[in-house]
C-alpha positions in Angstrom: 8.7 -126.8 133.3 11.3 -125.8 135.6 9.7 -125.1 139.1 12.0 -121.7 139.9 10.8 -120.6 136.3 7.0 -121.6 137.7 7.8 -119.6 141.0 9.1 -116.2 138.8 5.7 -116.4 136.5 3.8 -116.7 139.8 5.2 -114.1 141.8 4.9 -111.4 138.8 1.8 -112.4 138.2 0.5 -112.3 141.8 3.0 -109.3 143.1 4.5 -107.1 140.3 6.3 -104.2 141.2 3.6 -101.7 141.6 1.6 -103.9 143.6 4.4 -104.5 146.2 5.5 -100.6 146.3 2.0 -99.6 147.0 1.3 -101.8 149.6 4.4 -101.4 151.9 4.2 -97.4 151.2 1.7 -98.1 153.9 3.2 -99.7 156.2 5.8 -97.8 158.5 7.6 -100.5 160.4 10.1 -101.9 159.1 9.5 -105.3 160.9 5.5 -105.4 159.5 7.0 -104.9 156.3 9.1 -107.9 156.1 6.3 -109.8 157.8 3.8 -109.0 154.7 6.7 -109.7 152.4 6.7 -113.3 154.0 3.1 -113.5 153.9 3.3 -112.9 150.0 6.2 -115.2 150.0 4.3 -118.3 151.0 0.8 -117.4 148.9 3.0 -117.6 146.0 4.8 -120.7 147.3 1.4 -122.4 147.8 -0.1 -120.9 144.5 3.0 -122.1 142.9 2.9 -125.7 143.8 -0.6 -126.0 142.6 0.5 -124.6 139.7 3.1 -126.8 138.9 0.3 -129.7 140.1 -1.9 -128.8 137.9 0.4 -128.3 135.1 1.6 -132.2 135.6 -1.4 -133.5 135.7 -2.6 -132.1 132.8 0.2 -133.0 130.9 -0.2 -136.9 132.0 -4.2 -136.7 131.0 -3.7 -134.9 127.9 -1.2 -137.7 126.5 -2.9 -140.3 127.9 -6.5 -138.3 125.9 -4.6 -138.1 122.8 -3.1 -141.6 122.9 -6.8 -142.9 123.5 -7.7 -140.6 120.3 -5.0 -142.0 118.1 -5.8 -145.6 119.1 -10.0 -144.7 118.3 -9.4 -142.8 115.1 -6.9 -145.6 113.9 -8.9 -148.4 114.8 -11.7 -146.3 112.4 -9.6 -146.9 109.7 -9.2 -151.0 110.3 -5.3 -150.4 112.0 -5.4 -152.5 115.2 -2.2 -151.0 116.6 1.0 -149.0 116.0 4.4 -148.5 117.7 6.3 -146.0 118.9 9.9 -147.8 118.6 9.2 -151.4 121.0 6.2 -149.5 122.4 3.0 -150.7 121.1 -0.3 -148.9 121.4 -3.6 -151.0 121.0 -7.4 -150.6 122.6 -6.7 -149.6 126.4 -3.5 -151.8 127.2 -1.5 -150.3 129.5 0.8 -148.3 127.2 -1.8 -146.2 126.3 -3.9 -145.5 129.6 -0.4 -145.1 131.3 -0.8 -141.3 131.7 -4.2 -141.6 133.2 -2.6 -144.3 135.8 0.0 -141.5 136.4 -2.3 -138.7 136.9 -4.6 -140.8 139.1 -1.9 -141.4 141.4 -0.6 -137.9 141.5 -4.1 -137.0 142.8 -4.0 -139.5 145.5 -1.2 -137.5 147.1 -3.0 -134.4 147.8 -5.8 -133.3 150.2 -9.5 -133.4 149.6 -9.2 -129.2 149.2 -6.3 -129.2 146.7 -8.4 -132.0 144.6 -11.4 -130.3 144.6 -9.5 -127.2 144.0 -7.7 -129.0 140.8 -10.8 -131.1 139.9 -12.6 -127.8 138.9 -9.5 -126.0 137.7 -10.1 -125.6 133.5 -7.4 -122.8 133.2 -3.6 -122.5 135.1 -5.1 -118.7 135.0 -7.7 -119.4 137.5 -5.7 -120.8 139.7 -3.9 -117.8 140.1 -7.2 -115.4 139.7 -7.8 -117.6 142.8 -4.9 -116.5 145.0 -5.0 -112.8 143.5 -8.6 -112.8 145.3 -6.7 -114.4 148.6 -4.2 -111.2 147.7 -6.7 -108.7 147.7 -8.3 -110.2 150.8 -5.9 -112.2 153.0 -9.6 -112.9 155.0 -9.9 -115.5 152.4 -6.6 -117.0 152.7 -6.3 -120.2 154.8 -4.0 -122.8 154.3 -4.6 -125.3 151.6 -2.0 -128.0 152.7 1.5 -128.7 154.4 3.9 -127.2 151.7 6.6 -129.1 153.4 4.8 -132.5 153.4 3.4 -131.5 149.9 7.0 -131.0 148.7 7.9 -134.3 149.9 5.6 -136.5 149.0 6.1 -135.4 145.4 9.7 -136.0 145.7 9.1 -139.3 146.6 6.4 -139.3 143.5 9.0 -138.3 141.0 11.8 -140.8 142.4 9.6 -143.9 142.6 7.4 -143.2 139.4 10.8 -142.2 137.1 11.3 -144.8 135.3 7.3 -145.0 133.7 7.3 -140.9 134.0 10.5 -141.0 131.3 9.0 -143.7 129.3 5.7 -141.3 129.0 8.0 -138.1 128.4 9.8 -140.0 125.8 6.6 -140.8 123.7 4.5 -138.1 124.7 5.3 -136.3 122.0 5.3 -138.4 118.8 2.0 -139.7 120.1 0.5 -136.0 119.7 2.5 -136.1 116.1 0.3 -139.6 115.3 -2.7 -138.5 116.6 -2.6 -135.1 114.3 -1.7 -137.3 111.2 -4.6 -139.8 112.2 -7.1 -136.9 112.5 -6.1 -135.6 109.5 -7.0 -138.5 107.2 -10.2 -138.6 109.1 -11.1 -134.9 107.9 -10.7 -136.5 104.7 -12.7 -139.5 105.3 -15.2 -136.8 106.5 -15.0 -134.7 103.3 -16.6 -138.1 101.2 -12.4 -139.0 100.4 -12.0 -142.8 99.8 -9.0 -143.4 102.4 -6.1 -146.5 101.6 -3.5 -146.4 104.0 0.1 -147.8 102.3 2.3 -149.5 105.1 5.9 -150.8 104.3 6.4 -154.6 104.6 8.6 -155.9 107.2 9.3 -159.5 107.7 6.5 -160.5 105.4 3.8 -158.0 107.1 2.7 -154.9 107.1 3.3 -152.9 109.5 1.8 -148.7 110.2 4.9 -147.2 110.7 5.6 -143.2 111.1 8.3 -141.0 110.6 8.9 -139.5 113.8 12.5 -137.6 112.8 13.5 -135.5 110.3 15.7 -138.5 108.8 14.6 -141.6 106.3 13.5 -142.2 102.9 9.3 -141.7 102.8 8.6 -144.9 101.4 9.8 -146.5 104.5 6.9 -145.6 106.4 3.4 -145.3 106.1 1.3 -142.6 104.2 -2.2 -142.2 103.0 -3.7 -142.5 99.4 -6.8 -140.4 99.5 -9.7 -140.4 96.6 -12.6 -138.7 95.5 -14.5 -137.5 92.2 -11.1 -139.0 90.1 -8.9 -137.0 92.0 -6.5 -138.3 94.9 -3.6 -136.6 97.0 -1.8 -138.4 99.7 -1.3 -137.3 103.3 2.7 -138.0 104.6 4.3 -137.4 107.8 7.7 -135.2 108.2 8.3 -135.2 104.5 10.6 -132.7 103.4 9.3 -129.4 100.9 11.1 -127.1 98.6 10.0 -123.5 99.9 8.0 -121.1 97.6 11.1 -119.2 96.5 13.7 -122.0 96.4 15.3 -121.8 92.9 17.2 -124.7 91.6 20.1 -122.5 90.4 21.0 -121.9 94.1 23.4 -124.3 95.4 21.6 -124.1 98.5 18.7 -126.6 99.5 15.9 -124.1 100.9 13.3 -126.9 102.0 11.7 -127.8 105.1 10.2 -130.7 106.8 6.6 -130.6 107.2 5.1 -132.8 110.1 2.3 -133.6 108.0 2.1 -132.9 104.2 -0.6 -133.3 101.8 0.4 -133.6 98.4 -0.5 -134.4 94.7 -0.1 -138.1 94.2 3.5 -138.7 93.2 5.6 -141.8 93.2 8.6 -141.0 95.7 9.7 -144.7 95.6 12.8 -143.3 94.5 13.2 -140.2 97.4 15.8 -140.6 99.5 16.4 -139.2 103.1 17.3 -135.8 101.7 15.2 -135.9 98.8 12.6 -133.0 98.9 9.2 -132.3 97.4 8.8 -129.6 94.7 6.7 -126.8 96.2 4.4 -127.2 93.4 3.1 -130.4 94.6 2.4 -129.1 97.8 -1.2 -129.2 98.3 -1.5 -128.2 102.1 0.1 -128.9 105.4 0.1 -129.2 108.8 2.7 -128.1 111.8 2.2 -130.1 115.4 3.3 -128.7 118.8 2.7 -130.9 121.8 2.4 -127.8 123.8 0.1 -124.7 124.8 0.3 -121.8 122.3 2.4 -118.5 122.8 2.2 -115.4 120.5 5.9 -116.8 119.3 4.8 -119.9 117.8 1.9 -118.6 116.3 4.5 -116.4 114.4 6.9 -118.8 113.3 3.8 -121.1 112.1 2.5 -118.2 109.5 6.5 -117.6 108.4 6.4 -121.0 107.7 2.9 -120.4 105.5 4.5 -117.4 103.8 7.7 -119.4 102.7 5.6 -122.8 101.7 2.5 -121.3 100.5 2.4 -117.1 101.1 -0.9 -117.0 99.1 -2.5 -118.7 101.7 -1.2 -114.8 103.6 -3.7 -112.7 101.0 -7.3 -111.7 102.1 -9.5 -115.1 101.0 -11.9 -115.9 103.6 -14.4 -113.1 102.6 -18.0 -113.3 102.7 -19.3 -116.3 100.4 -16.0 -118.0 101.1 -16.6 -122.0 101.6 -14.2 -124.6 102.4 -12.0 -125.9 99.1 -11.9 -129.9 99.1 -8.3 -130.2 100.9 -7.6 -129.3 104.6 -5.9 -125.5 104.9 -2.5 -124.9 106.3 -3.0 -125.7 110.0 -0.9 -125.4 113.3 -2.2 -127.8 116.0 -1.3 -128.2 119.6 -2.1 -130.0 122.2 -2.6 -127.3 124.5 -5.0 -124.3 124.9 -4.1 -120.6 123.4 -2.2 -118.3 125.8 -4.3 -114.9 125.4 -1.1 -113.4 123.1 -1.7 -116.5 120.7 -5.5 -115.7 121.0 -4.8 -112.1 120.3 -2.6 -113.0 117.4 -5.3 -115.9 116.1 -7.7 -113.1 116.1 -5.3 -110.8 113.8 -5.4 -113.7 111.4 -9.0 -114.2 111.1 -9.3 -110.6 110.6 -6.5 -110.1 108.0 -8.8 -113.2 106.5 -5.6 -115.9 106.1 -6.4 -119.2 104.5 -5.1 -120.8 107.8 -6.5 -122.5 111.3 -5.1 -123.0 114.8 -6.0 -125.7 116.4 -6.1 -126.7 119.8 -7.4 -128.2 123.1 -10.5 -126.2 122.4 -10.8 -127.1 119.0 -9.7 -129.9 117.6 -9.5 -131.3 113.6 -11.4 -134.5 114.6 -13.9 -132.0 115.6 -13.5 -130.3 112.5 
């Protein structure tokens, strides 16, 4: 997050237009008037950097929680380790407590206040609830901390701490992507599903590999086999599906790649990088975000329901409705639910869509 972008969202939040215009309508000189404009000024400043601290942190523990989830469920399911290209995850070695090692430095930076402050901090609302109180009351406000020194000594963070911060950033991500596919098989294993994970052989072993780009024929990476009551599906990760509407008359290729599919069980020995999966086959599926939740994405998530699967859209979860045996359409991030995604989630559950958000809050291995 860009910290002048952090800055804007803090100041509207803290002084919008009406608020500001109020205010100096009561104030005749022109001279107090610049001073309260200051003393807005460095609130937000301060707010802002606490923000942005407690946004970073976060981050760092939320990777590091979901690496130490993926590692867990995995080892459930008798794999000892996997890799993220030479990057190998396994129990707590140091590639997968790296972002707790992070975040536990950043906190040494700060003042006792600011970690207390942070420590209890759930929501980056309350943080700025808190300095809309200071706002309302500048009785309240005292300095938290030097901004200048503050300012510097994360400087000096970032430049030191670069290298392991970039290999974090870099992985971050497909962890979160990992840790969703691992949960999922686990909701199977849950549901009474007899779980056989298939891995690809490489130099006379096999080895969990996942399919972290959009590129690559699906039987060079690892997938699931899951069984129950003579029935099985598999579970994939970004494997590509013809849309709902695709025709094969069209000399277009309307398809798109699911981060994690699950699927009747089909031989795709023979599927190649561009080879896609006829929608028919599509059992369910699952997009990942390694992110909080906006309005926006929780959009584009149930477009992506009506082209794959739009009965999934129709009223189903009435009253009596239970659970079918396969996982619904689902979008998962790592993050909480900004109150327009909450708004929108709500919309959902009312229209009654066969579909789940999940989040920080509520997660599938909860499930």
């Amino acid at each position: 997050m860009r910290y002048s972008s952090l800055y804007s969202y803090v100041w509207q939040n803290l002084f919008p237009s009406e608020y500001i215009n109020r205010i100096l309508n009561k104030i005749d000189s022109s001279k107090e008037k610049k001073e309260k404009i200051a003393r807005m000024k460095t609130i937000a400043e301060e707010a802002t950097v606490l923000c942005f601290l407690f946004y970073t942190r976060k981050m760092l523990a939320d990777g590091a929680s979901a690496t130490k989830d993926t590692v867990d469920i995995l080892k459930e399911l008798n794999i000892d380790k996997f890799r993220l290209g030479k990057t190998e995850f396994s129990g707590r070695n140091k590639n997968v407590v790296l972002g707790d090692k992070l975040a536990e430095k950043l906190l040494h930076l700060l003042s006792d206040d600011v970690k207390a402050l942070l420590s209890n901090t759930k929501y980056f609302s309350q943080i700025i609830d808190h300095y809309k109180e200071v706002r309302n009351d500048e009785r309240l406000y005292n300095y938290l901390f030097d901004q200048a020194e503050a300012k510097l000594k994360l400087r000096k963070f970032f430049e030191s701490e670069k290298p392991r911060l970039n290999s974090f950033g870099n992985i971050v991500n497909q962890v979160f992507e990992a840790y969703t596919f691992a949960s999922t098989i686990k909701w199977y294993e849950k549901k009474g599903w007899v779980i056989q994970i298939i891995s690809p052989v490489f130099k006379k072993k096999k080895i969990f590999k996942l399919k972290f780009t959009t590129k690559g024929a699906p039987n060079k990476y690892s997938y699931v086999i899951c069984e129950k009551d003579g029935k099985k599906c598999q579970i994939r990760h970004q494997l590509r599906v013809a849309t709902k509407s695709y025709s094969e008359k069209s000399k277009y290729r309307a398809n798109i790649c699911c981060d994690i599919s699950i699927l009747n069980d089909l031989d795709l020995s023979q599927y190649s990088t561009d080879t896609f999966l006829p929608n028919k086959d599509l059992i369910s599926f699952g997009e990942v975000k390694h992110m909080s939740a906006y309005a926006e994405l929780v959009a584009g998530f149930i477009g992506m329901v009506h082209e794959l699967q739009p009965k999934k859209l129709k009223r189903i979860r009435n009253k009596g409705w239970v659970m079918n045996e396969h996982i619904s359409p689902y979008l998962n991030v790592s993050g909480l639910l900004y109150p327009t995604a909450k708004g929108l989630d709500e919309t959902i559950k009312k229209r009654k869509y066969d579909v789940d958000i999940y989040h920080y809050e509520n997660k599938i291995s909860q499930i």
